[in-house]
DSSP file (Angstrom, degrees, kcal/mol; ACC not computed):
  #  RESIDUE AA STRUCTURE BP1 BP2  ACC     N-H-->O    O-->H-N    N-H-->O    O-->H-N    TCO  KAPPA ALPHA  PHI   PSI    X-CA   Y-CA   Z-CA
    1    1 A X              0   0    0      0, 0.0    26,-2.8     0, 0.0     2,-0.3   0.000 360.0 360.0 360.0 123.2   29.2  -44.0  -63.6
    2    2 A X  B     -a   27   0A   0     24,-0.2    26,-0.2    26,-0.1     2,-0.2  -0.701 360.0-136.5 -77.7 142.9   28.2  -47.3  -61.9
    3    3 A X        -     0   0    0     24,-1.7     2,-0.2    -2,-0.3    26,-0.1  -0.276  20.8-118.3-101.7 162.7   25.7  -46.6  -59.3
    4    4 A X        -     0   0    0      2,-0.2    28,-0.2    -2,-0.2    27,-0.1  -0.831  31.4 -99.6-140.2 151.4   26.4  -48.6  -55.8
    5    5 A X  S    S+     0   0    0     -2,-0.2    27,-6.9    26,-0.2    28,-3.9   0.803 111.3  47.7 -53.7  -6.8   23.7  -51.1  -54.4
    6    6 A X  E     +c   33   0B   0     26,-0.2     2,-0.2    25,-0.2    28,-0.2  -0.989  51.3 158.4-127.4 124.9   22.7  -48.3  -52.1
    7    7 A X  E     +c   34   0B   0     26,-2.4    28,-0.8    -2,-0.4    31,-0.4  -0.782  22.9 139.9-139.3 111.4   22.0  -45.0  -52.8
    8    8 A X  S  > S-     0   0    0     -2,-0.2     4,-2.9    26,-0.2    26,-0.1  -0.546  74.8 -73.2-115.5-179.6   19.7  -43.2  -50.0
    9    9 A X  H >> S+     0   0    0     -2,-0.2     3,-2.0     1,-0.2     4,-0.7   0.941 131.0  63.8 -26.7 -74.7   19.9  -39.5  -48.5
   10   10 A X  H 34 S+     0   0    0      1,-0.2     4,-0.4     2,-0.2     3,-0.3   0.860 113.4  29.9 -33.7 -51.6   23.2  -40.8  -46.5
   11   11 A X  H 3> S+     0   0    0      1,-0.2     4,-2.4     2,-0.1     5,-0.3   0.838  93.6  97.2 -76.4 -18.0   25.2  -41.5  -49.8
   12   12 A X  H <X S+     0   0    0     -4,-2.9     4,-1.6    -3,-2.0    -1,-0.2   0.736  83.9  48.2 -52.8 -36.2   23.5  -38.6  -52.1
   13   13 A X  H >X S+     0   0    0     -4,-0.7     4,-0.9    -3,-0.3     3,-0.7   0.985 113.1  48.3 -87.8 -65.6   26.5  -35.8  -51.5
   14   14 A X  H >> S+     0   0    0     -4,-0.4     4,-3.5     1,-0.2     3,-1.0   0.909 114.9  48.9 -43.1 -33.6   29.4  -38.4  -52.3
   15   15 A X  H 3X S+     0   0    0     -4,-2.4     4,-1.7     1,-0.3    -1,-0.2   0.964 106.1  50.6 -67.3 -47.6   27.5  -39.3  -55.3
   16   16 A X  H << S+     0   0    0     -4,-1.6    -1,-0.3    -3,-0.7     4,-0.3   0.812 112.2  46.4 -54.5 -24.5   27.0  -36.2  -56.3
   17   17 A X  H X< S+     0   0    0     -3,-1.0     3,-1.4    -4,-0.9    -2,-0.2   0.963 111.5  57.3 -83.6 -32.4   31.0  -35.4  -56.0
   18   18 A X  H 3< S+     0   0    0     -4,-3.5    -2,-0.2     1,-0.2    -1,-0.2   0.652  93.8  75.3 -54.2 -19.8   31.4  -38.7  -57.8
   19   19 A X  T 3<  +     0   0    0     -4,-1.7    -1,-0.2    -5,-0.2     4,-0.2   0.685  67.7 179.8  -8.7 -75.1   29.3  -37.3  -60.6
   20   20 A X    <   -     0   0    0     -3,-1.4     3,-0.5    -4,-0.3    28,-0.0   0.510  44.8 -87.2  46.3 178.1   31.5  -35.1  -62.2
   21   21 A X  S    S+     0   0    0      1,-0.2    -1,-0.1    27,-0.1    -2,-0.1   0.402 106.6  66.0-108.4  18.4   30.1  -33.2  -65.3
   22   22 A X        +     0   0    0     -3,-0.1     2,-0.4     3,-0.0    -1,-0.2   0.154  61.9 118.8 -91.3   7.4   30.8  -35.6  -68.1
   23   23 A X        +     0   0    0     -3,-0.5    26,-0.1    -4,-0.2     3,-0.1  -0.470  24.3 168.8-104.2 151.3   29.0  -38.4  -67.8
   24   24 A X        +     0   0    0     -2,-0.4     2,-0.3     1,-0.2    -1,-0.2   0.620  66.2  49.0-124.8 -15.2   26.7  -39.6  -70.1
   25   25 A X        -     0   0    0     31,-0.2     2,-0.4    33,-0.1    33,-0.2  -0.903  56.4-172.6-148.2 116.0   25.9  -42.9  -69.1
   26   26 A X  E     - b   0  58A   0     31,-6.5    33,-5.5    -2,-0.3     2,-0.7  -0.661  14.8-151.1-110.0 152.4   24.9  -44.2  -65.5
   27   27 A X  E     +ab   2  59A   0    -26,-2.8   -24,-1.7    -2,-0.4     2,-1.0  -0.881  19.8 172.3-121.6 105.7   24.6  -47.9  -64.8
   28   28 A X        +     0   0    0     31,-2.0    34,-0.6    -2,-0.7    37,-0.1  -0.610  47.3 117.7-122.9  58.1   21.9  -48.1  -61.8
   29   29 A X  S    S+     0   0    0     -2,-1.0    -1,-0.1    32,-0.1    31,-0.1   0.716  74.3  51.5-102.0 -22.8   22.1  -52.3  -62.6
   30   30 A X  S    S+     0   0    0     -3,-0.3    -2,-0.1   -27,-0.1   -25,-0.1   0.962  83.8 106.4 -83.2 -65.6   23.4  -52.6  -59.0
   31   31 A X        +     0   0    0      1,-0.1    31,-0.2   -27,-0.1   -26,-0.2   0.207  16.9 146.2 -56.8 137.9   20.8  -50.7  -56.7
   32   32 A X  S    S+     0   0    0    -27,-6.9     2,-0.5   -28,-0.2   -26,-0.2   0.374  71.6  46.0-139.4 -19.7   18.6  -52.4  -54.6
   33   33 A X  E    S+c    6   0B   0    -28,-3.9   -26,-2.4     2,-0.0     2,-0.3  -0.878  76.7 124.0-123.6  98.0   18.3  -50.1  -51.7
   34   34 A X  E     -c    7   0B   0     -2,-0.5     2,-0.3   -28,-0.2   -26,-0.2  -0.899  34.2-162.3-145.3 177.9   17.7  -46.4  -52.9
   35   35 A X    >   -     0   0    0    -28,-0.8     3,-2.6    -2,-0.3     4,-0.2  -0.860  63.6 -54.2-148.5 173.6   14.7  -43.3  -52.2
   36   36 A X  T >> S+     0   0    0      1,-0.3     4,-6.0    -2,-0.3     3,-1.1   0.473 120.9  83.7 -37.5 -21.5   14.0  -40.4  -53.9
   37   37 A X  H 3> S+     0   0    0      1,-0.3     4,-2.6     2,-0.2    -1,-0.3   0.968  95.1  43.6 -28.1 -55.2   17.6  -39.3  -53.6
   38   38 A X  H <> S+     0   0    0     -3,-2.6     4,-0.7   -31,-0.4    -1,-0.3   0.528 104.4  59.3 -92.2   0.8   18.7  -41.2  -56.4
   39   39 A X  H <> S+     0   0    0     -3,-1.1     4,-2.5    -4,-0.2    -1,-0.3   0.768 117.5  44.1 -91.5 -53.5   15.5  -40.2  -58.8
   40   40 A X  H  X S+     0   0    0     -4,-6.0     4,-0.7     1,-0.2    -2,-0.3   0.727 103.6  58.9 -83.4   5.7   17.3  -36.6  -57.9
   41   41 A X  H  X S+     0   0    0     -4,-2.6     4,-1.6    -5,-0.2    -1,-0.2   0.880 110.5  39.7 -84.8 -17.5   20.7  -37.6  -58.4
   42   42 A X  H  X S+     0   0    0     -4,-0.7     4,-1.7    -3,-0.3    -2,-0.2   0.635 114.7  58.2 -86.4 -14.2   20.1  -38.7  -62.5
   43   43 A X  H  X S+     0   0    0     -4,-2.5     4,-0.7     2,-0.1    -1,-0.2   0.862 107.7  41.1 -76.7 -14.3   17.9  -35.8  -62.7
   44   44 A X  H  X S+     0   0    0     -4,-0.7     4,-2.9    -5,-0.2     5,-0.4   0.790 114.7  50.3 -82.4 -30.9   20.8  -34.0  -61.7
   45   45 A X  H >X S+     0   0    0     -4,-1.6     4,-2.0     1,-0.2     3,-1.8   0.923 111.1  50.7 -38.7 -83.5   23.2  -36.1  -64.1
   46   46 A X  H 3X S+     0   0    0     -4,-1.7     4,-2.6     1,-0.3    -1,-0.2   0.690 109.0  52.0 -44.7 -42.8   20.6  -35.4  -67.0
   47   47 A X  H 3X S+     0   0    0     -4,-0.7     4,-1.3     2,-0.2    -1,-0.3   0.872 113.1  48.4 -69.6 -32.5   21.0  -31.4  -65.9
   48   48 A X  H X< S+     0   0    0     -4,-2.9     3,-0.5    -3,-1.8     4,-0.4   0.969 115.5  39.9 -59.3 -63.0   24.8  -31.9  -66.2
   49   49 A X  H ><>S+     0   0    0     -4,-2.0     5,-3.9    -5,-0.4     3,-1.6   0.888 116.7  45.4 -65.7 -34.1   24.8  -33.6  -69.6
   50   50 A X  H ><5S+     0   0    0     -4,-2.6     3,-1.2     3,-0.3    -1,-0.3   0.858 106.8  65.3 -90.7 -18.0   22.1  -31.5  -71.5
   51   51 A X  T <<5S+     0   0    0     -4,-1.3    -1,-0.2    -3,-0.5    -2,-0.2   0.499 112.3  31.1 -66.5   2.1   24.0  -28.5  -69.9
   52   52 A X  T < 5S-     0   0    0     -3,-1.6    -1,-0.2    -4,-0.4    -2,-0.2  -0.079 131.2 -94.2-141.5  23.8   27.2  -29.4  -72.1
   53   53 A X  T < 5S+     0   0    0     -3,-1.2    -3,-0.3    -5,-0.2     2,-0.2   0.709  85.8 110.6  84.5  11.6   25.1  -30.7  -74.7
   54   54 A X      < -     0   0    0     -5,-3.9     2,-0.4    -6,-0.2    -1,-0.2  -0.332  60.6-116.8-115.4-167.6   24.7  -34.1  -74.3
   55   55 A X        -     0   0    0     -2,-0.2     2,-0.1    -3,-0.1    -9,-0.0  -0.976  20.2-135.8-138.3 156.8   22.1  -36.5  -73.4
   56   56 A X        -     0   0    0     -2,-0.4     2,-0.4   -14,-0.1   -31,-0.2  -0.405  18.5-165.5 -96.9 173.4   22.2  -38.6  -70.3
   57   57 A X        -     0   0    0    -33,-0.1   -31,-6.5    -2,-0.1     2,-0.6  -0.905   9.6-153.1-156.9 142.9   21.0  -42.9  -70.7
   58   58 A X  E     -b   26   0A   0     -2,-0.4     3,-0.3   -33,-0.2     2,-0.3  -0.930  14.7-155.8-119.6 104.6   20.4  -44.6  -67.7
   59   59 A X  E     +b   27   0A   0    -33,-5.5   -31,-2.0    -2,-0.6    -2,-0.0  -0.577  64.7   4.2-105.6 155.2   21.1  -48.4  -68.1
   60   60 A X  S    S+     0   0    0     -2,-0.3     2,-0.9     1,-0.2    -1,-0.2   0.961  77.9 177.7  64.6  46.5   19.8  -51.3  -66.2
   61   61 A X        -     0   0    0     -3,-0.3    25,-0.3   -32,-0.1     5,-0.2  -0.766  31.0-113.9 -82.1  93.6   17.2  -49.1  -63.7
   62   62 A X    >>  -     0   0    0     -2,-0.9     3,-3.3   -34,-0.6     4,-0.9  -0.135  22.4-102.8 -14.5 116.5   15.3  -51.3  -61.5
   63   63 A X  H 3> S+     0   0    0      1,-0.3     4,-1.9     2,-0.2     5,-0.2   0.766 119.0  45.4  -2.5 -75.4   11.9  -51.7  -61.6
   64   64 A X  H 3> S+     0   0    0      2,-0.3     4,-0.7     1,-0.2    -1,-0.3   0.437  99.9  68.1 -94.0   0.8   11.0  -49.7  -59.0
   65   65 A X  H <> S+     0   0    0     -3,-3.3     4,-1.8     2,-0.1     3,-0.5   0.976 105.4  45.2 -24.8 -88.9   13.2  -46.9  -59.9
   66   66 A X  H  X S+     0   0    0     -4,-0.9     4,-1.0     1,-0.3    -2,-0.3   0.636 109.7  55.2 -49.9 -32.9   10.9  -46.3  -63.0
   67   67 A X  H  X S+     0   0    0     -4,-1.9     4,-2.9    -5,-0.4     3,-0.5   0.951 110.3  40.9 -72.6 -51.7    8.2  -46.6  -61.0
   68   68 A X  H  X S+     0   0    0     -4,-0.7     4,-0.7    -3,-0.5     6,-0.3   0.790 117.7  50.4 -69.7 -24.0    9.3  -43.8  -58.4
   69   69 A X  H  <>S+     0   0    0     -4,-1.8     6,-1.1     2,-0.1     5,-0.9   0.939 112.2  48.1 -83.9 -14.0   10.5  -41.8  -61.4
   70   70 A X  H  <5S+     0   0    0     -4,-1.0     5,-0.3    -3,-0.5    -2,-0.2   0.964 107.3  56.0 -72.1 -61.2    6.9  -42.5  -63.0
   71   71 A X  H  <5S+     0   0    0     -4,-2.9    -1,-0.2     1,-0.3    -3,-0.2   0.393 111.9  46.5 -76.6  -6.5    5.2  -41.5  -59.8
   72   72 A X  T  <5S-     0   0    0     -4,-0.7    -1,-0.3    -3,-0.3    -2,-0.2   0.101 108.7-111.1-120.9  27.0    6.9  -38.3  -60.0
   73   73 A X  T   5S+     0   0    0     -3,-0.2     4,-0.3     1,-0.1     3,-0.3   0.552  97.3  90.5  99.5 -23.7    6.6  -37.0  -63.3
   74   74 A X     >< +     0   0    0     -5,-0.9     4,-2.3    -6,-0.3     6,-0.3   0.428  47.7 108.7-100.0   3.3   10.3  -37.4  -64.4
   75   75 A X  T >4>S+     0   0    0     -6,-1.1     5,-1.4    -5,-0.3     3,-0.8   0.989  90.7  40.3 -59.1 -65.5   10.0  -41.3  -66.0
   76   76 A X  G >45S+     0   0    0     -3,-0.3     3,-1.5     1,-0.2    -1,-0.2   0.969 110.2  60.3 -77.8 -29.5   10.4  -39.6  -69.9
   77   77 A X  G 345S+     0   0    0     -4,-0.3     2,-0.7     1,-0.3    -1,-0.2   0.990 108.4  46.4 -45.4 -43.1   13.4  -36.8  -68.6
   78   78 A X  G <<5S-     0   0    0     -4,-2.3     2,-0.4    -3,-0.8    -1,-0.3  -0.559 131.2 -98.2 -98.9  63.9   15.5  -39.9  -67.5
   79   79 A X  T < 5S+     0   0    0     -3,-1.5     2,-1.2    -2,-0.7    -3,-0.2   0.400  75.3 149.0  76.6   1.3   14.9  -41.8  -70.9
   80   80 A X      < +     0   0    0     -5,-1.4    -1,-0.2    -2,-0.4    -4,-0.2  -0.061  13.9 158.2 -68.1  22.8   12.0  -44.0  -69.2
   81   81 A X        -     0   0    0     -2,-1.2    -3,-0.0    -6,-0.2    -1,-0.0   0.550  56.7-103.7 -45.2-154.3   10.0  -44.3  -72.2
   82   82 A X  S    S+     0   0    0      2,-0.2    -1,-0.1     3,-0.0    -2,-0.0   0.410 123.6  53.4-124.8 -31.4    7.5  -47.4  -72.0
   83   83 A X  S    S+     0   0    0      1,-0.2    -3,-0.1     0, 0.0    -2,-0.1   0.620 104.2  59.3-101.6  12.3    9.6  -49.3  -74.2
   84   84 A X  S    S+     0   0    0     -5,-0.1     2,-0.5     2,-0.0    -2,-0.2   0.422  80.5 109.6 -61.5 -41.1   12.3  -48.7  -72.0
   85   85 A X  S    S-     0   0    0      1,-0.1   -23,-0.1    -5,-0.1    -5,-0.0  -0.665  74.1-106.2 -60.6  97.9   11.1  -50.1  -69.2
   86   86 A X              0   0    0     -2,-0.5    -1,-0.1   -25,-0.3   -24,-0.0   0.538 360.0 360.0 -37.1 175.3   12.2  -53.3  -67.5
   87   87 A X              0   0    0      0, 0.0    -1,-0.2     0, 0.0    -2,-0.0   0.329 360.0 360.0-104.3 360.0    9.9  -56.4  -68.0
């Protein structure tokens, strides 16, 4: 799943149908305008994929993603290691 340059509140339920329960790999390379929605829609990705056994990877996460997933706890759920982390 490609991620759109915006994902706020307003987009979070389409995204969510766009979802679907297979996906394993989200591409967040595009967002530039998002809020905490979008830290809970890949935790909900991640809840999909380890629910059918898989593991989720989140590529190309803005800076300031990782930073809002940092600032809430969830930076190592979504793969946000240290060496993970954009430059």
């Amino acid at each position: 799943m490609k991620l759109p340059a915006t994902a706020t509140l307003a987009q979070a339920p389409e995204l969510l149908r766009q979802l679907g329960d297979n996906t394993e790999v989200i591409d967040a390379s595009d967002l530039t305008e998002f809020d905490t929605s979008a830290v809970a829609l890949l935790l909900e990705a991640r809840r999909r994929a380890a629910a059918g056994g898989r593991t989720l990877r989140v590529d190309g996460a803005p800076r300031k993603l990782v930073e809002l997933s940092l600032l809430y706890g969830v930076d190592e759920l979504l793969g946000f290691t240290p060496a993970a982390q954009p430059g």
